[in-house]
N, C-alpha and C positions, 0 to 999 in steps of 0.2 A: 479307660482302656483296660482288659484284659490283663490281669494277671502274667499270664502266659506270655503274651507279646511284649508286655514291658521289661520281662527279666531277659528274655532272647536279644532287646534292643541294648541291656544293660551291659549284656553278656560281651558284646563285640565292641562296646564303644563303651567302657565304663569309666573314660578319664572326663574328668570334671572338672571346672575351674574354682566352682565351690566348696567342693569337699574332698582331699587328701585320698586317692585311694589304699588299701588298706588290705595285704593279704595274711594270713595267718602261713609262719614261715614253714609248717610243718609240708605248704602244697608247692612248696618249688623243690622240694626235697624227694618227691611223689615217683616211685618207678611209673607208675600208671600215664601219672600227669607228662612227663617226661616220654614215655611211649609214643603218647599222643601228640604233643610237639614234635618229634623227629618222624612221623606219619607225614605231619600235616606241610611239614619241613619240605619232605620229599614232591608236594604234585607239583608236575611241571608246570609251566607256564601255557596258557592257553587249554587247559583241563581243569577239573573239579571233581571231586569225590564229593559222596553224602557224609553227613555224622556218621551213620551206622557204618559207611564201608572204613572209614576213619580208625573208629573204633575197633573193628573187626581185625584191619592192618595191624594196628597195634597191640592184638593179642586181647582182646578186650570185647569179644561177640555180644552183643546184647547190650550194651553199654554208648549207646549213639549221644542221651543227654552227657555223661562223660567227657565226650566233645567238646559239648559246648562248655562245660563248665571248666575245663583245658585251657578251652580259649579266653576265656574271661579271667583265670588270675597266671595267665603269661606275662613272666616277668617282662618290665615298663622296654627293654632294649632288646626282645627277641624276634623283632618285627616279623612275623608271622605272615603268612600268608592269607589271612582269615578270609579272603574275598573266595577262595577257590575252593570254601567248603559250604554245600547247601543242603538243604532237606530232599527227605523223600521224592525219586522223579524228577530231581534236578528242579526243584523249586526254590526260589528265593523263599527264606523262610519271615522276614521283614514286609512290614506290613508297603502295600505298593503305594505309592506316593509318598512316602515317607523319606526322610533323608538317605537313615540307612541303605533302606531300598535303591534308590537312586545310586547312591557312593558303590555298594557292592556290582550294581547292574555295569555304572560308568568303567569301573577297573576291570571287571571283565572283557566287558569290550572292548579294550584301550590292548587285551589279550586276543582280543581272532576269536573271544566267544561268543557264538551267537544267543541271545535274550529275548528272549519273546511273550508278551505276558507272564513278565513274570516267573518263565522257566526255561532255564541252560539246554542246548540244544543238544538231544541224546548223544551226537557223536562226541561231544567235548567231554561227557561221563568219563571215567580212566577208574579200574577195577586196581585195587593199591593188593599188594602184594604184604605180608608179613614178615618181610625181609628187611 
């Protein structure tokens, strides 16, 4: 597998039964990181934002991987919303038939969003505000 798709897989699902996970305390301390959680805090239910507009909300333009890496050392009790953030064009960024893929697809639409190959239907897109 891909480099790339394995750390995106790891990124959102990185509790293990084998191995302890493990953050460095300096990133829950993080205005950035912290930005980013109270972005991603905010979309409503039944909508999705991309990484980049994520980032952007949070004062953070150009910073979409940021995102991701946000959502990966959210501390273990801030249940997140991570289902309501996708790539570029409202694409599932998990590989398709993959668990991930599935679980993200399934909680969407358990939300009113519509999924279709593997990309969130434009209307469910919601433009996040910097507020």
């Amino acid at each position: 597998m891909p480099r790339a798709k394995r750390s995106l897989r790891a990124l959102l699902f990185p509790l293990s039964k084998e191995r302890p996970r493990q953050r460095a305390p300096a990133h829950e301390e993080s205005p950035a990181l912290q930005a980013i959680w109270d972005v991603i805090a905010r979309i409503p239910a039944g909508s999705v934002s991309t990484y980049g507009d994520v980032a952007r909300a949070a004062g953070l333009p150009g910073r979409a991987r940021q995102t991701g890496y946000a959502l990966k050392n959210a501390p273990d009790g801030m249940h997140l919303p991570w289902h309501r953030v996708v790539g570029a064009g409202g694409r599932i960024a998990f590989p398709a038939r993959s668990r991930p893929h599935r679980e993200q697809v399934q909680l969407l639409r358990s939300e009113g969003v519509e999924v279709r190959n593997g990309h969130v239907a434009r209307s469910a897109l919601t433009t996040l505000d910097g507020s």
